[in-house]
N, C-alpha and C positions, 0 to 999 in steps of 0.2 A: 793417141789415147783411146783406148776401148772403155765405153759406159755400157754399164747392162742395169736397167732397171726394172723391177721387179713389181708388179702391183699390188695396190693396196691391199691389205688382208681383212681376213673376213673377224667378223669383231663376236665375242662371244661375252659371256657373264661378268669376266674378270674386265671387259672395258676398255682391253690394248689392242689398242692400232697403230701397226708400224708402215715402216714401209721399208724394201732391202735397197742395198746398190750396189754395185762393186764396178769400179775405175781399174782398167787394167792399162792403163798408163800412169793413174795415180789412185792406189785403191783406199777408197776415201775410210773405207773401217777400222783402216790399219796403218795408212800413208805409205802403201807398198805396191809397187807396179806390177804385173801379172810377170816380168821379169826377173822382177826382185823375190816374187813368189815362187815361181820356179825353183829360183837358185837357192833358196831357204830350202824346201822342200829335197833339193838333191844332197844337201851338206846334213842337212836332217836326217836322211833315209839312203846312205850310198847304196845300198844293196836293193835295189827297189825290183828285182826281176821277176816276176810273179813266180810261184811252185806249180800253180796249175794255170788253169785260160778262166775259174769259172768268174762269175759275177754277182752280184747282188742287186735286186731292185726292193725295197722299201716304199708300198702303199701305206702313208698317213693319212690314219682319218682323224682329222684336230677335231678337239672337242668332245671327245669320247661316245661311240656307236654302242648304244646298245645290244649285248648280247642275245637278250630274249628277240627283239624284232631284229635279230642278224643270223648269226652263227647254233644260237641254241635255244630253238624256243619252245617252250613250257606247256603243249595245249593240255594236259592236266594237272595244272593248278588252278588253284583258285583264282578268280574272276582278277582279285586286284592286283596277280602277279602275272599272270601269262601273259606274253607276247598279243601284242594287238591284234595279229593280222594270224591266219592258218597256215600251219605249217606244209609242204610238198616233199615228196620223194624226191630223191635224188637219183642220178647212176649209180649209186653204190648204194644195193636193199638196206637199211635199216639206216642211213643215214637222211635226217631230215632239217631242211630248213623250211626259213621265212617262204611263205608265199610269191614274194615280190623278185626272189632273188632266183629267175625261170635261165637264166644264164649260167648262174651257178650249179646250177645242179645237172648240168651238161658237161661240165669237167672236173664233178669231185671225185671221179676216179682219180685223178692226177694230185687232188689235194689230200689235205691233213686238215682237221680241225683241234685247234689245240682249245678244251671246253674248261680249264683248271688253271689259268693263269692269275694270279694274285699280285698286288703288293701291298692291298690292304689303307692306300693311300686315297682322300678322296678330292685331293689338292694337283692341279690342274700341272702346274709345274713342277711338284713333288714327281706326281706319275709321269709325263713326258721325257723327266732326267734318268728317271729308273729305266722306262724303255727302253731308252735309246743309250745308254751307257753301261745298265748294268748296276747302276749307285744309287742310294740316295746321296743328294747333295743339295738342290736349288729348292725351295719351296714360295710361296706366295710371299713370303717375307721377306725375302733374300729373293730373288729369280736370275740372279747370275749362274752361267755354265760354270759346273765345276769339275768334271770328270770330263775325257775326249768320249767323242759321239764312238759308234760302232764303224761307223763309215769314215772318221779321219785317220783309227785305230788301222783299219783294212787296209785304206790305200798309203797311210804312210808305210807299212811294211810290204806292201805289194805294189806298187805306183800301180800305171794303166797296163792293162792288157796289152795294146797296142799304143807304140811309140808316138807322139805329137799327138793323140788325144788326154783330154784331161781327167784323172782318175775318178772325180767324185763329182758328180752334177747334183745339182735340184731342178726337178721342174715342178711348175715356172718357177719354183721359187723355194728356198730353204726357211719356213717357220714353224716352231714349234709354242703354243699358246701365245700369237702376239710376237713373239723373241725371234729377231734375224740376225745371223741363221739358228741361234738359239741353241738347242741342245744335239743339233745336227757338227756343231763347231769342235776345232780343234783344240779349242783350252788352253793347257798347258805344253802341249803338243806345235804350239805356233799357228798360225793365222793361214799359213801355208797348207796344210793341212783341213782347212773350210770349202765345204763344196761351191761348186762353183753353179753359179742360178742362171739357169737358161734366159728366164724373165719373160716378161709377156705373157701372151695367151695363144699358146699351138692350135687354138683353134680359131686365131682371124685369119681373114682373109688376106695372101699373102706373106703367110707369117715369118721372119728372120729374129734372129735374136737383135733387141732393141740396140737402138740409139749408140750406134756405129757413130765411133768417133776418134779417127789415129792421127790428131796431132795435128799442128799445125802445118807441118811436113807432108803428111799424108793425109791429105783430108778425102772423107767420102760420102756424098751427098746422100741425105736421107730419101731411100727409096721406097715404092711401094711393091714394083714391078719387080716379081724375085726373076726373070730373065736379065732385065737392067741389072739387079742386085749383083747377079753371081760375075755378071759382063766386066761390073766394073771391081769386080775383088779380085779379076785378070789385070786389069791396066793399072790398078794400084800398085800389085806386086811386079810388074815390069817397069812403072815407074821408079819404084824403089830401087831395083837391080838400075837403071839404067841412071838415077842420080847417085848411085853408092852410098843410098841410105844405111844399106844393108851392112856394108864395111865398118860405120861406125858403130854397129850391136856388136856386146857380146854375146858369145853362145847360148845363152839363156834369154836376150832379148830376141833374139831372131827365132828362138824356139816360141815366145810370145805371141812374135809375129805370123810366123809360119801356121801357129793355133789357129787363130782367128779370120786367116785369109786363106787359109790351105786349102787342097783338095781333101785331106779324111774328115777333117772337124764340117768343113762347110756342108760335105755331102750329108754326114751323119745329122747337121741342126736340118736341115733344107726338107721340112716334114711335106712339102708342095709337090715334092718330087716323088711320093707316097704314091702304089695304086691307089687311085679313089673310091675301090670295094673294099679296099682294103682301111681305108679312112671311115668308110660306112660300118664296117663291121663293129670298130671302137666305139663309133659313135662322134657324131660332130659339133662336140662340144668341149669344155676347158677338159675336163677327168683324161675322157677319152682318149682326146690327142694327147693329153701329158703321156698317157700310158703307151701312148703308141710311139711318141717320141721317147719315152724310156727303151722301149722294145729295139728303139734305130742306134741308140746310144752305147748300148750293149755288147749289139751285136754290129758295131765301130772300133769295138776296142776301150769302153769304159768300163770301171770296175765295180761299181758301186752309186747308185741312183734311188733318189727319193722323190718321190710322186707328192704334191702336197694335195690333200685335199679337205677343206674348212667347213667350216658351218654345223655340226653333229652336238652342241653343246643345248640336247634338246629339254629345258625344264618343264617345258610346257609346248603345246602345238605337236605332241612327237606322230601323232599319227598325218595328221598333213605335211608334217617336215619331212617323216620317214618316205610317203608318196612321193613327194618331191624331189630326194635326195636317192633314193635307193636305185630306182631306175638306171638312172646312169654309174652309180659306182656299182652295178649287178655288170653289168654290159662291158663295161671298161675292164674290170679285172678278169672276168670270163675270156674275153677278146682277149688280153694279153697273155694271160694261160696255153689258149687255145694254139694262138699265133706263134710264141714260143717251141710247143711241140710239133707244131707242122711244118718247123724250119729246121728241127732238130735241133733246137736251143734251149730244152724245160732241162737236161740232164746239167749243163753247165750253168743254169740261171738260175737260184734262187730269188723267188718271191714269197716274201708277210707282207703281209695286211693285217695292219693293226693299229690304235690309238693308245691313248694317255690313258685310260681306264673305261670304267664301263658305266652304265648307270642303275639306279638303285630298282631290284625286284619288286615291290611294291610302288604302282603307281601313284603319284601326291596327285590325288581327285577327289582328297578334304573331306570322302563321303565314306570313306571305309577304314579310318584308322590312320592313314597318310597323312602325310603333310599338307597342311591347307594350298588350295593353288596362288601364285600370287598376280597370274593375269592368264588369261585365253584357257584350254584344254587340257586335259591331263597330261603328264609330261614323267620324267625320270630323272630324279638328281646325280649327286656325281658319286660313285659305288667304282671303287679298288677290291675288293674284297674278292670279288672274280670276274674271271671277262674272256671272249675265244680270241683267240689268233689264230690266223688260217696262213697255211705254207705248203709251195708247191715247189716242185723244182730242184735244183742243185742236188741230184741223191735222193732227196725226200720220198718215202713211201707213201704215194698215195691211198686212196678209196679208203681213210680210216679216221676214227676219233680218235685222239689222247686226251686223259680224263675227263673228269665230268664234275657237275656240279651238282649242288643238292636238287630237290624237288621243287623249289621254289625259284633255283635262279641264284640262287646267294651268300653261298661258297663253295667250295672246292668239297667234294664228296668221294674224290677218286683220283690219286696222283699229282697231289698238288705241283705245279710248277711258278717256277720266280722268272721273273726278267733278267736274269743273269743266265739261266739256265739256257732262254730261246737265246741270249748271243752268245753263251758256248756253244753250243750247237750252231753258228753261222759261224763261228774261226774254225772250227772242227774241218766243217764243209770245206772254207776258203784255204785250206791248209797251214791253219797259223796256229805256233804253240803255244798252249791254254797258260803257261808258265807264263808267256813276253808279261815285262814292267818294264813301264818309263817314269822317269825323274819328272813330280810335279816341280809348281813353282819354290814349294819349302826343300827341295834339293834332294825329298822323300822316295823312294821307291816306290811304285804304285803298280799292282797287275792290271793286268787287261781285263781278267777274268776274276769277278766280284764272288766266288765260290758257289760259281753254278757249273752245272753238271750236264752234260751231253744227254740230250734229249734219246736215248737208244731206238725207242721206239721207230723215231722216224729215221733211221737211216737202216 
């Protein structure tokens, strides 16, 4: 039995703290073996051979980033809307961000800024479903999945790129407000189709994906030493040939097997084996590595990966949260931009970055018309109304804006865009037709594509 557990998630307004796991000898979310999954997944999708090679990597920032101190900031507005921090040049003249974000503006030739995205929602699970599916469905009162993620949609019609790795990862971990794997999940679609969560933290020391555990049959002691590690994922799998553990799998369990213990999966998680300039560049810390272990996954043969990254649900403290926070996710997604192109991998990878929504233009600092504060510094509530999402990669034309927002921050002033629209524009890319529908659970037809429309601009 494979256990991967996932850590504790970061806790925001709403209160939930979960925590993920997935048993790939008994998968405890669903009581399905990573073999039983497989085999769901191949009777689910026979055609699963991709159209093209490309990929998808998805940066989550939970908890919703503020636009003004991110992607679009305001320094002529007035006092109680603008962006905290001064905004900088970019490589590309007229394009300007946050102060803090000195990595970013080292590769926004390569980017897009999309400055007009809406859903007008300011409900944490309401926007997170629309995101990432394309629907409304789930809201604070309801927070169950109800629409397939973009990424179980992709790889059940494309499986992996490469054979014996697995199509859809999280690192470390699949949540979306609280919810695992949340609205990253397959739905109606099957259980089979749920990315599969690295777990951990890519950036301890020694890092392997967690809590290795195959059975009573095959047992393998918890290591720290990844030279021991990888030693003993050799003697394992010649134990098994050598007791004919192997004879009693079917096709699909040995494909289980062969994941977990093999040469492509292992080399692709074994982030140790990373140049360590190259580990410096990301940055040595959770984002970082995730991104960098994104970058190794990809470019393995996965299809589709999501990066989590928590804490941005800033009501209050936003200028020492943003100090605290931005550093690293400036660093982390610049470095996986950068890294991408210098491998010859930004044409086939797309990468967004982006959250659940944004936060409100008008600071709550009680002293100018806003919302009174209700503990610590001024801060930004929770604001659908508009928000950037930044994309690089797969086609994308860089060094540009797509629309804009008013003068304040506070909606869309120029090309409005919906979240249905950024994931037509990612089936466009991955060559899937904007037509495909699947049978939810009422036996209903349901498209992929919620009547959004191919972003032109950027391709």
């Amino acid at each position: 039995m494979l256990t991967i557990w996932g850590p504790k998630q970061v806790g925001r307004c709403d209160g939930i703290v979960r925590r993920d796991f997935l048993k790939a000898g008994s998968l405890a979310l669903a009581g399905l073996g990573l073999g039983d999954a497989l085999r769901l997944r191949a009777v689910a999708s026979p055609n699963t051979l991709p159209t093209n090679k490309k990929s998808v990597i998805i940066y989550w920032v939970d908890g919703g980033p503020s636009h003004l101190e991110t992607y679009d900031p305001k320094p002529d507005a007035p006092a109680e809307f603008r962006g905290m921090f001064s905004p900088i040049r970019t490589n590309v003249p007229g394009i300007l961000i946050n102060e803090l974000l000195t990595e970013h503006a080292k590769v926004m030739d390569h980017c897009a800024l999309l400055r007009s995205v809406h859903h007008d929602s300011g409900d944490h699970f309401a926007g997170a479903h629309m995101m990432l599916t394309g629907y409304f469905g789930a809201t604070g009162a309801n927070t169950d999945p109800i629409y397939p993620s973009a990424g179980s949609i992709v790889t059940k019609l494309r499986g992996a790129n490469v054979p014996g790795m697995p199509a859809y990862v999280a690192v470390p971990h699949a949540a979306t407000v609280g919810l695992v794997p949340g609205y990253n999940s397959g739905t109606y679609l099957g259980v089979a189709h749920n990315p599969f969560p690295a777990g951990g933290d890519p950036s301890a020391a020694g890092y392997r994906v967690p809590n290795l555990d195959l059975g009573a049959d095959l047992t393998l002691d918890r290591l720290g030493d990844r030279r021991t590690l990888l030693t003993s994922f050799d003697r394992v799998r010649s134990a098994a040939d050598r007791e004919g553990v192997m004879r009693g799998l079917d096709s699909f369990n040995q494909q289980a097997f062969s994941m977990v213990t093999g040469e492509a999966a292992r080399r692709a998680f074994d982030i140790n084996s990373e140049d360590p300039r190259t580990r410096d560049k990301y940055g040595r810390d959770t984002y970082g590595q995730s991104a960098l272990l994104a970058r190794r996954l990809v470019e393995a043969g996965v299809t589709f990966v999501t990066i989590h990254n928590g804490g941005w649900d800033h009501h209050w403290d936003l200028e020492s949260g943003m100090k605290g926070r931005l550093p690293s996710f400036d660093r982390s997604i610049a470095a996986l931009i950068d890294d991408l192109a210098e491998r010859g991998m930004l044409d086939d990878t797309l990468v967004l970055v982006m959250g659940e929504f944004s936060r409100t233009p008008r600071l709550n600092d009680g002293g100018n018309g806003g919302p009174p504060l209700s503990k610590g510094q001024p801060g930004r509530d929770h604001w659908g109304n508009v928000m950037s999402v930044l994309a690089a990669g797969g086609g994308v034309r860089g060094g540009q804006v797509v629309g804009a927002s008013n003068s304040k921050g506070e909606f869309p002033a120029e090309r409005p865009i919906l979240p249905a629209d950024i994931l037509a524009t990612l089936y466009h890319i991955m060559g899937i037709d904007l037509a495909t529908h699947f049978t939810n659970l009422a036996g209903r037809p349901v498209p992929i594509n919620n009547g959004g429309h191919v972003i032109s601009e950027l391709l």
